[in-house]
C-alpha positions, 0 to 999 in steps of 0.5 A: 112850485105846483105845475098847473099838471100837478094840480090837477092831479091831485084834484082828481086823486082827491076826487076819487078818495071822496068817492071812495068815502062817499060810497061806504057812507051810503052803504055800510051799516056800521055806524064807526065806519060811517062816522070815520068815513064823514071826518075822511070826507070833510078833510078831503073836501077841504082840500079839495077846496084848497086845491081848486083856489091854488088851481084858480089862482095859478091859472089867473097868473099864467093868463095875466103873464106874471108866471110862465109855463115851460113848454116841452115838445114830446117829439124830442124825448118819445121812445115809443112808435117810431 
């Protein structure tokens, strides 16, 4: 089950592939990277489309209460500054 955190991970994983792209679409001159880099670009943004409606509909179900989110206090398992 996705965590409203995994999510987001993802959605900005795939931000940045489709930067990636993006930016050998704008300045390469060969054309078989500029074709492969738009099919990379289109599949990523369909699941950047994807992740955004499962982020929609997981915040929808935690704000009408029907799925809960564990809560964990960090003091308890912090092994850094004392």
């Amino acid at each position: 089950m996705e965590t409203l955190g995994s999510l987001v991970d993802k959605l900005v994983v795939t931000n940045l592939k489709i930067w990636k792209f993006e930016d050998i679409k704008r300045t390469s001159s060969d054309d078989h990277m500029i074709a492969e880099a738009t099919r990379k670009t289109n599949v990523l943004n369909q699941q950047r489309t994807d992740l955004i409606q499962e982020l929609d509909e997981l915040v929808l179900e935690l704000l009408g209460g029907s799925r809960k989110m564990k809560s964990y206090k960090q003091g308890e398992t912090k092994i850094y500054g004392g």
